[in-house]
Biopython code that builds the backbone (N, CA, C, O; Angstrom):
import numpy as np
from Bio.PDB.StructureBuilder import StructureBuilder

atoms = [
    (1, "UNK", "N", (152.546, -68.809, -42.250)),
    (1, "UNK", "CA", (153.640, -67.910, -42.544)),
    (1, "UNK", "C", (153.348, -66.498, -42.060)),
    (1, "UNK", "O", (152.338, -66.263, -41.396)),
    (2, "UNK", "N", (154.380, -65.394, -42.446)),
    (2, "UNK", "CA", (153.952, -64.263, -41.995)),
    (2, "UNK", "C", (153.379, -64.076, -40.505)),
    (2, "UNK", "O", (154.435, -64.361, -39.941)),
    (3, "UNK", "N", (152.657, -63.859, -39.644)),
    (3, "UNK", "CA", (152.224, -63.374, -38.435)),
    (3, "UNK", "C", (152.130, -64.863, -37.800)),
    (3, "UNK", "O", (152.720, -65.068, -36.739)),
    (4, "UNK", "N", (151.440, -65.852, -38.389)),
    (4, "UNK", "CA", (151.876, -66.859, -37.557)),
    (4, "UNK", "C", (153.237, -67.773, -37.223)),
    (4, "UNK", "O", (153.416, -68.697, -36.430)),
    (5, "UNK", "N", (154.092, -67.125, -38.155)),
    (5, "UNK", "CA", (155.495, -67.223, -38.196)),
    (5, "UNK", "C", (156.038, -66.687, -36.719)),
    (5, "UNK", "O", (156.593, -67.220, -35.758)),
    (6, "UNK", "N", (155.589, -65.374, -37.044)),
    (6, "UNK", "CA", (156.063, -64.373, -35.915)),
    (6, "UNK", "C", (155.596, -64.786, -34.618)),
    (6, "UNK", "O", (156.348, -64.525, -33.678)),
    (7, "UNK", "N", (154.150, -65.573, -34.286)),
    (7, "UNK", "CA", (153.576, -65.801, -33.066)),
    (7, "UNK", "C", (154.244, -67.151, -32.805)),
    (7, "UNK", "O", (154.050, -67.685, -31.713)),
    (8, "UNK", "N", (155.067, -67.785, -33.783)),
    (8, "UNK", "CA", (155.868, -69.065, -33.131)),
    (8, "UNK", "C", (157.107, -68.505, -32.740)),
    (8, "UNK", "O", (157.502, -68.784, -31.608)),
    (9, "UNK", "N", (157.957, -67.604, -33.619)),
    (9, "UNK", "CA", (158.837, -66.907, -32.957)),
    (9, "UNK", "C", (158.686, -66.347, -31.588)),
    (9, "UNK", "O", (159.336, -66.837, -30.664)),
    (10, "UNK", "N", (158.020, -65.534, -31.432)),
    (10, "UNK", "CA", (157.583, -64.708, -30.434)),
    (10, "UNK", "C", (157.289, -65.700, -29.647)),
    (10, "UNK", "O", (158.028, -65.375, -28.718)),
    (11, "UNK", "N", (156.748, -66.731, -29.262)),
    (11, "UNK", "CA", (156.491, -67.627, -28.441)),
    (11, "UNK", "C", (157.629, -68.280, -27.774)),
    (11, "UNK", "O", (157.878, -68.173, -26.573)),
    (12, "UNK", "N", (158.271, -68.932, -28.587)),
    (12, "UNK", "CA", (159.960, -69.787, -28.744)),
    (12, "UNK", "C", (161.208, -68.309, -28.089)),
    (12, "UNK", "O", (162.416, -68.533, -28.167)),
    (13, "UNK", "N", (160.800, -67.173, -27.608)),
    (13, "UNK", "CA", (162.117, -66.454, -27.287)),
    (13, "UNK", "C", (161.295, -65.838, -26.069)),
    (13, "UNK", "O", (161.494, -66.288, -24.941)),
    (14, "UNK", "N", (160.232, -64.657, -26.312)),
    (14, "UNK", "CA", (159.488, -64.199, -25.242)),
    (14, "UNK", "C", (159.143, -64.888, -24.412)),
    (14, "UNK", "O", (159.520, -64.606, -23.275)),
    (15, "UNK", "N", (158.252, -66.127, -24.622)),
    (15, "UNK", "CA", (157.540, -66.976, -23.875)),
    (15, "UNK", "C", (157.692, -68.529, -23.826)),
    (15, "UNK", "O", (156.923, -69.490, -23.791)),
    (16, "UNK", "N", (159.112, -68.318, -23.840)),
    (16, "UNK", "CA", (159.786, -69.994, -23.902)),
    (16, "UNK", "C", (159.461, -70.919, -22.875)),
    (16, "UNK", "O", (159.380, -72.138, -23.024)),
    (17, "UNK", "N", (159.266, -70.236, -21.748)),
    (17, "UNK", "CA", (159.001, -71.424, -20.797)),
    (17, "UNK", "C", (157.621, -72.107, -21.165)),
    (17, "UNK", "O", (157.622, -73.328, -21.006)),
    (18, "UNK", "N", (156.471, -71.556, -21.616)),
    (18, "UNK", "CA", (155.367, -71.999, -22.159)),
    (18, "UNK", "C", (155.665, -72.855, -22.720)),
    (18, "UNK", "O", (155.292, -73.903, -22.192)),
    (19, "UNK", "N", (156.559, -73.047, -24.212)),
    (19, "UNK", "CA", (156.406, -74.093, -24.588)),
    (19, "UNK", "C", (157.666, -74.987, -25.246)),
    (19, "UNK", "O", (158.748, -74.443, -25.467)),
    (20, "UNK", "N", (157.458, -76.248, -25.507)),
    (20, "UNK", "CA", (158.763, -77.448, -25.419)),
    (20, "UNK", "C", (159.217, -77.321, -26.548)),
    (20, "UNK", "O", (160.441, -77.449, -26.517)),
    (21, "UNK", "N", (158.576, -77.002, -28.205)),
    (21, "UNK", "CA", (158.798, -76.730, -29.411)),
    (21, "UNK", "C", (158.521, -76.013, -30.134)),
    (21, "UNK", "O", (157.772, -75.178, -29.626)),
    (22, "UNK", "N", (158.769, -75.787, -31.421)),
    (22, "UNK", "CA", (158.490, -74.777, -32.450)),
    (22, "UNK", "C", (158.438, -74.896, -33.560)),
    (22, "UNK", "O", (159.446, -75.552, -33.825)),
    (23, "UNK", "N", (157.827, -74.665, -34.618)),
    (23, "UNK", "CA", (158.049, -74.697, -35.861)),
    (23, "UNK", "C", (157.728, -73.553, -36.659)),
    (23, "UNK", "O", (156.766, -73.571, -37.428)),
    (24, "UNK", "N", (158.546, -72.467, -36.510)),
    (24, "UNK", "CA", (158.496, -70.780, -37.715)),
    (24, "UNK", "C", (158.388, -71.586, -39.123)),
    (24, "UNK", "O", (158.975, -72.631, -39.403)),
    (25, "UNK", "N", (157.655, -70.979, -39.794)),
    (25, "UNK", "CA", (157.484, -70.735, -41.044)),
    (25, "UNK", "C", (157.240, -69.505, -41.401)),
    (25, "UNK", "O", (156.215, -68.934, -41.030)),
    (26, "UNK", "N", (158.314, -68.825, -42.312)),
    (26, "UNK", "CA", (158.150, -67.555, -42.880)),
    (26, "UNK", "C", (157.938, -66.471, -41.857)),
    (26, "UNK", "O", (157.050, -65.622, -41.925)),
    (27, "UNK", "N", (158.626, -66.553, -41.128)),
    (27, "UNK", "CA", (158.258, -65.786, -39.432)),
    (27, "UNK", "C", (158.950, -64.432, -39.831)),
    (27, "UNK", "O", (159.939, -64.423, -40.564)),
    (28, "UNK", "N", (158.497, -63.509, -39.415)),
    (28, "UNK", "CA", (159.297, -62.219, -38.859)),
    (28, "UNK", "C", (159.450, -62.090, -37.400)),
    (28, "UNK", "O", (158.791, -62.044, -36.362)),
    (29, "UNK", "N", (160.895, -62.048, -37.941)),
    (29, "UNK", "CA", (161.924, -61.884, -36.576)),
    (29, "UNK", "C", (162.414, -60.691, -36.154)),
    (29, "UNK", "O", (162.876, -60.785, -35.017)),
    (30, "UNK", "N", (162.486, -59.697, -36.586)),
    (30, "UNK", "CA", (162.905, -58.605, -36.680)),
    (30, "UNK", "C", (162.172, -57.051, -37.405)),
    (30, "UNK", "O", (162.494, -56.490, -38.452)),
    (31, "UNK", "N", (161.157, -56.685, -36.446)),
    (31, "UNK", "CA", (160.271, -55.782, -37.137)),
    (31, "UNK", "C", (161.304, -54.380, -37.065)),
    (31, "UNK", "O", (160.691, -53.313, -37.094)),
    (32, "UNK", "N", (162.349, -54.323, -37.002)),
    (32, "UNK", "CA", (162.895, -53.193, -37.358)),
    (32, "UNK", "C", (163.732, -53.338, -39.192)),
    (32, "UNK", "O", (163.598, -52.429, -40.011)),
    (33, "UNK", "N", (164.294, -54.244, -39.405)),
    (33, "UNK", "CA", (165.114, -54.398, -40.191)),
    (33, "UNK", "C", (164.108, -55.587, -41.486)),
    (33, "UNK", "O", (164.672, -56.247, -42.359)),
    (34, "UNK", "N", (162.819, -55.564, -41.281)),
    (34, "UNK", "CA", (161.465, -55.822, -41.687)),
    (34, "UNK", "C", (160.901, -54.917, -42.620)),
    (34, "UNK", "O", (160.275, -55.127, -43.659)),
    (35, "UNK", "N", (161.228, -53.911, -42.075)),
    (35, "UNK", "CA", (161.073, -52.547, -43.155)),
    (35, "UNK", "C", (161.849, -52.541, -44.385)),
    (35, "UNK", "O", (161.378, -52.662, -45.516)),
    (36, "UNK", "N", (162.934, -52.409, -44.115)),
    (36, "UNK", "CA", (163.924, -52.048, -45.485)),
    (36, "UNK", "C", (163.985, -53.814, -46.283)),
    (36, "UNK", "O", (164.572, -53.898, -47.362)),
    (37, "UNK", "N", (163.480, -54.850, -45.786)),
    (37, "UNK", "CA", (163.403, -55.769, -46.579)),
    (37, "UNK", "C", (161.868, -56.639, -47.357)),
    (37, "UNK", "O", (161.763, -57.652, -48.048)),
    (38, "UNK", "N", (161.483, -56.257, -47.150)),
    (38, "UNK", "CA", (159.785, -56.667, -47.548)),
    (38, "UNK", "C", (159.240, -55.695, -48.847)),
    (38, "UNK", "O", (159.601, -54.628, -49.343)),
    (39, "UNK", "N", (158.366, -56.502, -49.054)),
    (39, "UNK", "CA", (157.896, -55.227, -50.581)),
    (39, "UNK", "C", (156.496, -54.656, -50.017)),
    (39, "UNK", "O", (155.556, -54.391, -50.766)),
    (40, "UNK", "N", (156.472, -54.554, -49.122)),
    (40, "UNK", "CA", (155.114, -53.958, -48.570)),
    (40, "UNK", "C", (155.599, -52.528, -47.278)),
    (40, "UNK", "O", (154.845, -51.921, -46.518)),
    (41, "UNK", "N", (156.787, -52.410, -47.427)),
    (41, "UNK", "CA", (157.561, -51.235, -46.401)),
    (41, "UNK", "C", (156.371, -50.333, -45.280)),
    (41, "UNK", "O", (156.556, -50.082, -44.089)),
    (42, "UNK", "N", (154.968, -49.928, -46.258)),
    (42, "UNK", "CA", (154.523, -49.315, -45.265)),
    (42, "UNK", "C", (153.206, -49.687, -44.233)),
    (42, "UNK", "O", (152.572, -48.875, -43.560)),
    (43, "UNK", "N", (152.980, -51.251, -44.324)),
    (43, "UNK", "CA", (152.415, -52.149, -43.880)),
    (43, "UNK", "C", (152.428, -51.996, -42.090)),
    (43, "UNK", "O", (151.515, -52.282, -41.315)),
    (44, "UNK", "N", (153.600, -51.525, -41.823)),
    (44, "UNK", "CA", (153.881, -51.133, -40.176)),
    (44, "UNK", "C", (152.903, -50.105, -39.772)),
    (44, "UNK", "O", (151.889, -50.138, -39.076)),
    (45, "UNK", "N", (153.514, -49.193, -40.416)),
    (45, "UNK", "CA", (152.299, -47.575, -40.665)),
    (45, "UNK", "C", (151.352, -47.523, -40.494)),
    (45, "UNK", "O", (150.776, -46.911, -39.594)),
    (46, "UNK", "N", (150.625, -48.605, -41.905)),
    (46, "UNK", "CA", (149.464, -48.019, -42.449)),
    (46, "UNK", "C", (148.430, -48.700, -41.080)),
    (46, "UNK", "O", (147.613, -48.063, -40.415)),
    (47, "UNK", "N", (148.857, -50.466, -40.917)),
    (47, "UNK", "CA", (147.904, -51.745, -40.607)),
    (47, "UNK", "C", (148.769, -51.499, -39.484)),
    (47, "UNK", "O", (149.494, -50.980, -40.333)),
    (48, "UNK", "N", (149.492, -51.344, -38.259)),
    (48, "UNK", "CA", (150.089, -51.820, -37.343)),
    (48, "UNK", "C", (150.167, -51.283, -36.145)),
    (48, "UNK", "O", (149.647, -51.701, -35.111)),
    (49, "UNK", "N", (151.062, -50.016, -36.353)),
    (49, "UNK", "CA", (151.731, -49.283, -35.573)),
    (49, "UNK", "C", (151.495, -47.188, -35.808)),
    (49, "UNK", "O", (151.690, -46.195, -35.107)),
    (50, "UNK", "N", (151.190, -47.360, -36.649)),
    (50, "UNK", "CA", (150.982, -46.113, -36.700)),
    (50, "UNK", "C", (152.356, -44.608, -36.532)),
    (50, "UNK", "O", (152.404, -43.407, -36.268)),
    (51, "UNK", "N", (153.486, -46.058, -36.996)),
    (51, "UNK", "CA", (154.734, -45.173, -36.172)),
    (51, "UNK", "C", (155.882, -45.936, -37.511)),
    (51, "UNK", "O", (155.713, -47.113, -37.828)),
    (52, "UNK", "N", (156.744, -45.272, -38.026)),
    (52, "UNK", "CA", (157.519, -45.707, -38.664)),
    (52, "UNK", "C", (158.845, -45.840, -37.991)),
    (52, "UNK", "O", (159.086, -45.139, -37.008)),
    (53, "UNK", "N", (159.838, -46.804, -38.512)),
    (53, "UNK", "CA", (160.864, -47.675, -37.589)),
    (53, "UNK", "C", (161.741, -46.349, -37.290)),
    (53, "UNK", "O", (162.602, -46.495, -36.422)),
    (54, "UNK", "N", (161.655, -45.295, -37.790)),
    (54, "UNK", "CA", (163.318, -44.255, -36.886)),
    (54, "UNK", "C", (162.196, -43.582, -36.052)),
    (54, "UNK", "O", (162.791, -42.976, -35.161)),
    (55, "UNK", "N", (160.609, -43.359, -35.882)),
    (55, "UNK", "CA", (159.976, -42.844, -34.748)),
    (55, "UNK", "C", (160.496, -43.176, -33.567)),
    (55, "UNK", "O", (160.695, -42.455, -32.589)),
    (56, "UNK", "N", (160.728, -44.453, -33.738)),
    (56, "UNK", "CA", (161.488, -45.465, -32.164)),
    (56, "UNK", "C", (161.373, -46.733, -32.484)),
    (56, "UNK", "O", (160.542, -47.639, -32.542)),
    (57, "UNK", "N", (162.839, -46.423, -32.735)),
    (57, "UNK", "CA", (163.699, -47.902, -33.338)),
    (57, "UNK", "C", (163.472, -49.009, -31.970)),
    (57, "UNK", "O", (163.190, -50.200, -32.101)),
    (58, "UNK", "N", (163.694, -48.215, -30.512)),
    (58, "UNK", "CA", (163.364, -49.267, -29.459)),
    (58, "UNK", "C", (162.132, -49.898, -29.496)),
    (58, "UNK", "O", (161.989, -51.108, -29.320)),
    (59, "UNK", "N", (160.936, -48.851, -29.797)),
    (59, "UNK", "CA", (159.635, -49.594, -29.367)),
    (59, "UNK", "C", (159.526, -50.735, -30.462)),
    (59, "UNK", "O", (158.813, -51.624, -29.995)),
    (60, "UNK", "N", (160.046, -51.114, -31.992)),
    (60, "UNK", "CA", (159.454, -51.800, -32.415)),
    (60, "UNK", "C", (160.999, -53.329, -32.377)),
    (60, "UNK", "O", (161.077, -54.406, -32.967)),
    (61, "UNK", "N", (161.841, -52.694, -31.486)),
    (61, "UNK", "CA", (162.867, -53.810, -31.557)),
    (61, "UNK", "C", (162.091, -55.046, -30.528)),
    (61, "UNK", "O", (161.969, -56.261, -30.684)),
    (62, "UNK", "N", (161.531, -53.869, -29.142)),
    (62, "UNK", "CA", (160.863, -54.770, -28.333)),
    (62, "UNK", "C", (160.435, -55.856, -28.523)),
    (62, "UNK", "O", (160.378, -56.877, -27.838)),
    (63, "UNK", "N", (159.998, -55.480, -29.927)),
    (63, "UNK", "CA", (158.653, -56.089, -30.238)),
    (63, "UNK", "C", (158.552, -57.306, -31.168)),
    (63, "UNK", "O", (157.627, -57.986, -31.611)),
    (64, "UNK", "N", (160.045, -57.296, -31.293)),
    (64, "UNK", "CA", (160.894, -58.698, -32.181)),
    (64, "UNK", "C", (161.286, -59.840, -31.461)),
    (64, "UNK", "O", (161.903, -59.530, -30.442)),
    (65, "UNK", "N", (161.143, -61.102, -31.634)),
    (65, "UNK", "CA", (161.549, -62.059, -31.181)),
    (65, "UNK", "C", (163.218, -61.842, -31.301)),
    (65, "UNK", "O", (163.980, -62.502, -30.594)),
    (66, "UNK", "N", (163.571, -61.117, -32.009)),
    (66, "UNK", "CA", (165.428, -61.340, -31.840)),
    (66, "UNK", "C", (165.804, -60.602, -30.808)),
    (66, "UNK", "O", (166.945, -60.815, -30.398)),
    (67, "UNK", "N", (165.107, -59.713, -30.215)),
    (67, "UNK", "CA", (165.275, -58.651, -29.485)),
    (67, "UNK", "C", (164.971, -59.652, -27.662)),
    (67, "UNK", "O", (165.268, -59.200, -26.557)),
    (68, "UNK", "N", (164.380, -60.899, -27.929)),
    (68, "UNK", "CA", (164.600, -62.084, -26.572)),
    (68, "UNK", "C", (165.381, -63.476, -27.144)),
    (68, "UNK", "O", (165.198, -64.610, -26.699)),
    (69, "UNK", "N", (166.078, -63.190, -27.979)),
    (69, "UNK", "CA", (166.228, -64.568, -28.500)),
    (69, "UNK", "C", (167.659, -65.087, -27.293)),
    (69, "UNK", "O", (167.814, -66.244, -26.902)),
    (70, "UNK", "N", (168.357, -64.157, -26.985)),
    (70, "UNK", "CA", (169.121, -64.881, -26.027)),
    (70, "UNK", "C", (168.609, -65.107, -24.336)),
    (70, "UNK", "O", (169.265, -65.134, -23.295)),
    (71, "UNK", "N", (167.326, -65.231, -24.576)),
    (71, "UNK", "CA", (166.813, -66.004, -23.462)),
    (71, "UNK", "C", (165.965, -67.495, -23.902)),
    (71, "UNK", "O", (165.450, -68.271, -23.097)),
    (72, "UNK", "N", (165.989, -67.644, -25.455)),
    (72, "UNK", "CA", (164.988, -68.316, -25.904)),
    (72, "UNK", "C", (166.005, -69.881, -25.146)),
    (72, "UNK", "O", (167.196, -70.009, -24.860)),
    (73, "UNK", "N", (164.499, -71.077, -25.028)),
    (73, "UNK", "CA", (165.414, -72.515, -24.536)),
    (73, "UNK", "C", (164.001, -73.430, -25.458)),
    (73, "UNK", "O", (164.024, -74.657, -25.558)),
    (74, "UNK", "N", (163.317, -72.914, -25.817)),
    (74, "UNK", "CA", (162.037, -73.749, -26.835)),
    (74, "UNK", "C", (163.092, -74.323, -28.180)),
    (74, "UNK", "O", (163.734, -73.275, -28.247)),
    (75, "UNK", "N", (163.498, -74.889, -28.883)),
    (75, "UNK", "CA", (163.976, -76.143, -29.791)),
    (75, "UNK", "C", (162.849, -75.329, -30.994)),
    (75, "UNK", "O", (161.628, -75.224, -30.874)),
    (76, "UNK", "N", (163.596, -74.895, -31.981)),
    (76, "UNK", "CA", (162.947, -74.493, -32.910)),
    (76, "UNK", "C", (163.602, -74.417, -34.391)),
    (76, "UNK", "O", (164.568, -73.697, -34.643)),
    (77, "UNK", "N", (162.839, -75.400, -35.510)),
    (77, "UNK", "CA", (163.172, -75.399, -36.405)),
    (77, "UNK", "C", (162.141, -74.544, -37.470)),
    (77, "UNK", "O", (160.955, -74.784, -37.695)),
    (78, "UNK", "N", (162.863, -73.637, -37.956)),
    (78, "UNK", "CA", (162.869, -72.094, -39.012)),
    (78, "UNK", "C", (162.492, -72.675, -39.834)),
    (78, "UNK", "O", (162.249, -73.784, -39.359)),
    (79, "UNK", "N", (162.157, -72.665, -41.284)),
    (79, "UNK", "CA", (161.192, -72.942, -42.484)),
    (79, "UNK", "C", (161.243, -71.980, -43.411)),
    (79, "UNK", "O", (160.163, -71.397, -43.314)),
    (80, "UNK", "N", (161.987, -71.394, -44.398)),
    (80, "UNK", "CA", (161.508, -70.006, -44.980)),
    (80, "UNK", "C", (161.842, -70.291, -46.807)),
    (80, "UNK", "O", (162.846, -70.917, -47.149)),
    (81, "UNK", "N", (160.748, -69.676, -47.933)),
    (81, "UNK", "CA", (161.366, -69.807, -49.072)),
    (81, "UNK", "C", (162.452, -68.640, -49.535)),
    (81, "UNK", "O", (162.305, -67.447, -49.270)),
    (82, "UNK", "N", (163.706, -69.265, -50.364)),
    (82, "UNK", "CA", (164.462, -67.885, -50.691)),
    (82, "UNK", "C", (163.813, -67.363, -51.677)),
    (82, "UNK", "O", (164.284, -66.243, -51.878)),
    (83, "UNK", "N", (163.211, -67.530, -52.195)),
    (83, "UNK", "CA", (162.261, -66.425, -52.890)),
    (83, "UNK", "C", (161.730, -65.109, -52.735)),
    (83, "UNK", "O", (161.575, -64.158, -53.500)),
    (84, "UNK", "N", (161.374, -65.434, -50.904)),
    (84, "UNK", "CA", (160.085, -64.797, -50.767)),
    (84, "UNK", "C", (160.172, -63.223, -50.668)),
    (84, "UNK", "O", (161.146, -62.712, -50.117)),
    (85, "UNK", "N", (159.328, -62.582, -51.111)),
    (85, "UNK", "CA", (159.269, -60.665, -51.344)),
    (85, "UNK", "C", (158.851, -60.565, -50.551)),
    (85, "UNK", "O", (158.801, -59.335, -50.550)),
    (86, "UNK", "N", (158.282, -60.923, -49.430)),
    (86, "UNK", "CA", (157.355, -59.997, -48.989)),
    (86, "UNK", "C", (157.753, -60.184, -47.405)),
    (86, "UNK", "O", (157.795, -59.184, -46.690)),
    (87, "UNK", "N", (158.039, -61.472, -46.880)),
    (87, "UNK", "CA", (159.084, -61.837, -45.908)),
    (87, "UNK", "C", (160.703, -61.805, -46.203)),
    (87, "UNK", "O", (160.888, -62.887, -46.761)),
    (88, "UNK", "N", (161.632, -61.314, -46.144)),
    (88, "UNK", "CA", (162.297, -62.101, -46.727)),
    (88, "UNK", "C", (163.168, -63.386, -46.180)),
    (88, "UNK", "O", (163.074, -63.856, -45.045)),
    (89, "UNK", "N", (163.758, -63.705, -46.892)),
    (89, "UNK", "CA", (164.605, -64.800, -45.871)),
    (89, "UNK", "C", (165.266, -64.146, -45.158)),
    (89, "UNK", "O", (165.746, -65.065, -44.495)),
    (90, "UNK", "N", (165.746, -63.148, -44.693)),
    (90, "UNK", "CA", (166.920, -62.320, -44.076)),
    (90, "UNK", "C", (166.194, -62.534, -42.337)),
    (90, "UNK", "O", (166.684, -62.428, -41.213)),
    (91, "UNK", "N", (164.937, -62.845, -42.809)),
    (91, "UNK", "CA", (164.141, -62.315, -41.247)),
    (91, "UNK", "C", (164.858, -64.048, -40.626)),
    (91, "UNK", "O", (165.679, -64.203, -39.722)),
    (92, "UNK", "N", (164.318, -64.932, -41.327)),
    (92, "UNK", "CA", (164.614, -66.286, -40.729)),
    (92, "UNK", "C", (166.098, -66.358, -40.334)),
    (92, "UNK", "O", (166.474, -66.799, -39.248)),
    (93, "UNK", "N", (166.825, -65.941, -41.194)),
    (93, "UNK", "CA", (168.358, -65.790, -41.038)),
    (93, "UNK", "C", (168.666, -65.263, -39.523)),
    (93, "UNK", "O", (169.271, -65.833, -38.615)),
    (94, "UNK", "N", (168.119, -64.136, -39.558)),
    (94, "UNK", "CA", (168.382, -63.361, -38.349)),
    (94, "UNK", "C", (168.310, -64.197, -37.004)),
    (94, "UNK", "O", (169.168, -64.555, -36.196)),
    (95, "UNK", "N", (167.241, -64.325, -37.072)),
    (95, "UNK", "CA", (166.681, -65.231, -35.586)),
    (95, "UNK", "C", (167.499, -66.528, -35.395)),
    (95, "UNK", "O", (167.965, -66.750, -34.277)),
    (96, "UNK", "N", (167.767, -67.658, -36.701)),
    (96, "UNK", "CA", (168.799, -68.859, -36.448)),
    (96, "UNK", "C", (169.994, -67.836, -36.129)),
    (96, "UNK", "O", (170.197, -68.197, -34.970)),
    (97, "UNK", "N", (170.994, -66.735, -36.366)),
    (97, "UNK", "CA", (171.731, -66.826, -36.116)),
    (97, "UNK", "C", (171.797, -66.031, -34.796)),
    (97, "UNK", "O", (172.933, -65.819, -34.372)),
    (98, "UNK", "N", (170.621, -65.497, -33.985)),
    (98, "UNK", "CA", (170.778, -64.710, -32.999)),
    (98, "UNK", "C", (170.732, -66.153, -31.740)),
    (98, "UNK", "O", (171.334, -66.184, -30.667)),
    (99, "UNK", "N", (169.636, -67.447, -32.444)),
    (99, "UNK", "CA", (169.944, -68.186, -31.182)),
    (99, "UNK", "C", (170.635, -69.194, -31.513)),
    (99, "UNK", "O", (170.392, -70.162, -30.792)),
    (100, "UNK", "N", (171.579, -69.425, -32.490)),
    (100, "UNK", "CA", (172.813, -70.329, -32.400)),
    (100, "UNK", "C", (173.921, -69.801, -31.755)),
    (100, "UNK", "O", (174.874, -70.486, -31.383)),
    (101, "UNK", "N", (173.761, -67.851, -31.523)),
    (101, "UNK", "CA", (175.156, -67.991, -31.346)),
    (101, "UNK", "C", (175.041, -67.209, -29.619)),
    (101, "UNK", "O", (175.985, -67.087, -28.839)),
    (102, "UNK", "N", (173.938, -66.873, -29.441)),
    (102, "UNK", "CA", (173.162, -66.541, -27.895)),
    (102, "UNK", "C", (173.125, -67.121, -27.177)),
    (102, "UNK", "O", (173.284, -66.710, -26.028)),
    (103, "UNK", "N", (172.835, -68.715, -27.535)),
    (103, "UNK", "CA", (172.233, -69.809, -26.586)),
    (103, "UNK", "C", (172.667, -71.065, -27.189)),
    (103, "UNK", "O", (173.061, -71.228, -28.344)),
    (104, "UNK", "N", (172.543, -71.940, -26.252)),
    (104, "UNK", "CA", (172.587, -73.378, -26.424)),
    (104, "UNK", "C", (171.567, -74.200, -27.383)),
    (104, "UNK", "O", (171.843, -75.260, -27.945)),
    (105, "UNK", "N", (170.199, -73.429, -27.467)),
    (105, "UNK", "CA", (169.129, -74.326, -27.585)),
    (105, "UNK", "C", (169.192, -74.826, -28.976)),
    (105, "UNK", "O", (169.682, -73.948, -29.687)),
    (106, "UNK", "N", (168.924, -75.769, -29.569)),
    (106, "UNK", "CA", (168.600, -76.211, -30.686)),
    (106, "UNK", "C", (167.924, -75.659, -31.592)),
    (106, "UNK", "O", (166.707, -75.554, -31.435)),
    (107, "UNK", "N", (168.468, -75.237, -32.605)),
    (107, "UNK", "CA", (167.628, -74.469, -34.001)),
    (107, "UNK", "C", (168.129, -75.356, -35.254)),
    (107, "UNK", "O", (169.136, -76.059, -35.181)),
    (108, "UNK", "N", (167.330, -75.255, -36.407)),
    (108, "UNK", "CA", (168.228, -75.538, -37.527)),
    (108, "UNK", "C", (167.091, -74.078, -38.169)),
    (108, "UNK", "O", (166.202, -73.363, -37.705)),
    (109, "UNK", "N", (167.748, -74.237, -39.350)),
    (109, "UNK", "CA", (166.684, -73.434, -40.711)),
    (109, "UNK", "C", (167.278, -74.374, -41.884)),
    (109, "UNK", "O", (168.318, -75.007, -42.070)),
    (110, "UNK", "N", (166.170, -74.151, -42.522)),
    (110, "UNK", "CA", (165.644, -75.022, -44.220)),
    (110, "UNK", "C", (165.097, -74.077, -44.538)),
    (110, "UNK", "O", (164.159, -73.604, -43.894)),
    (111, "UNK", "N", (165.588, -73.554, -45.671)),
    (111, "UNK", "CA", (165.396, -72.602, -47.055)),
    (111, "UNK", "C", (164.849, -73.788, -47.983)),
    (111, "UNK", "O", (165.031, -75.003, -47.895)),
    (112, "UNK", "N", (164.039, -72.945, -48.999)),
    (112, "UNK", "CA", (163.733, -73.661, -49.690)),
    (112, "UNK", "C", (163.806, -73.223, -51.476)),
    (112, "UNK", "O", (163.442, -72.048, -51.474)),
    (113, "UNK", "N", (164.020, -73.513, -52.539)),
    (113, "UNK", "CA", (164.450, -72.811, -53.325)),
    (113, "UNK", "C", (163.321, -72.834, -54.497)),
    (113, "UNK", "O", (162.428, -73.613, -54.830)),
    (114, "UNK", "N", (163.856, -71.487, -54.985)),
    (114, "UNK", "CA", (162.426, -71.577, -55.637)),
    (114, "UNK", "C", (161.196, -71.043, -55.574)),
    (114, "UNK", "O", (160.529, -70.601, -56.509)),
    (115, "UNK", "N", (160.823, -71.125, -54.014)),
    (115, "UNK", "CA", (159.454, -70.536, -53.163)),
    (115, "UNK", "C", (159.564, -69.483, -52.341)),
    (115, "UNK", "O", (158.577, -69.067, -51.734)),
]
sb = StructureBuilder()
sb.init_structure("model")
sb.init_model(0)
sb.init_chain("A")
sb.init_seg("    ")
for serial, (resi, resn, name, xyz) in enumerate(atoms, 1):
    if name == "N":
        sb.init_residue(resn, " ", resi, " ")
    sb.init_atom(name, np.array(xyz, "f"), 0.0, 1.0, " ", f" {name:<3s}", serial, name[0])
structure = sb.get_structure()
């Protein structure tokens, strides 16, 4: 979950031709809109980037798998609990709906309740 979420994302949109499938779990998709939803807000700052999201909203959109998702063609099924604080589901949300409605390729997402 969390960062290896993000390195299947990031893989499945940036670097799709690499590979045939995917499986996100708890992925962040969106390190701009990552901020205002997580309970750890200054985690970018402190551990990351050294730059908070209105320093330059571009440099950290780059840096999102939603920000290539309408090039993504990797088949990827999302994984996320609605529970979760610290990811939230909003991130998984984002990305199924940037490549259902971007692209052709096959996505689903499964929430899970509870977790």
């Amino acid at each position: 979950g969390s960062y290896g979420g993000f390195a299947t994302a990031w893989a499945s949109t940036n670097l799709t031709d690499l590979f045939v499938a995917g499986v996100m779990s708890i992925g962040i998709s969106n390190q701009v809109s990552k901020w205002g939803t997580t309970d750890i807000p200054n985690e970018m700052f402190l551990v990351h980037a050294r730059l908070w999201p209105w320093d330059d909203w571009l440099w950290l959109l780059e840096r999102s798998p939603v920000f290539y998702a309408g090039q993504a063609r990797t088949p990827l099924l999302i994984l996320h609990g609605e529970e979760d604080t610290r990811v939230s589901p909003s991130q998984s949300e984002e990305l199924y709906r940037h490549i259902k409605v971007r692209t052709d390729t096959p996505v689903r997402l499964v929430t899970y309740p509870g977790e």
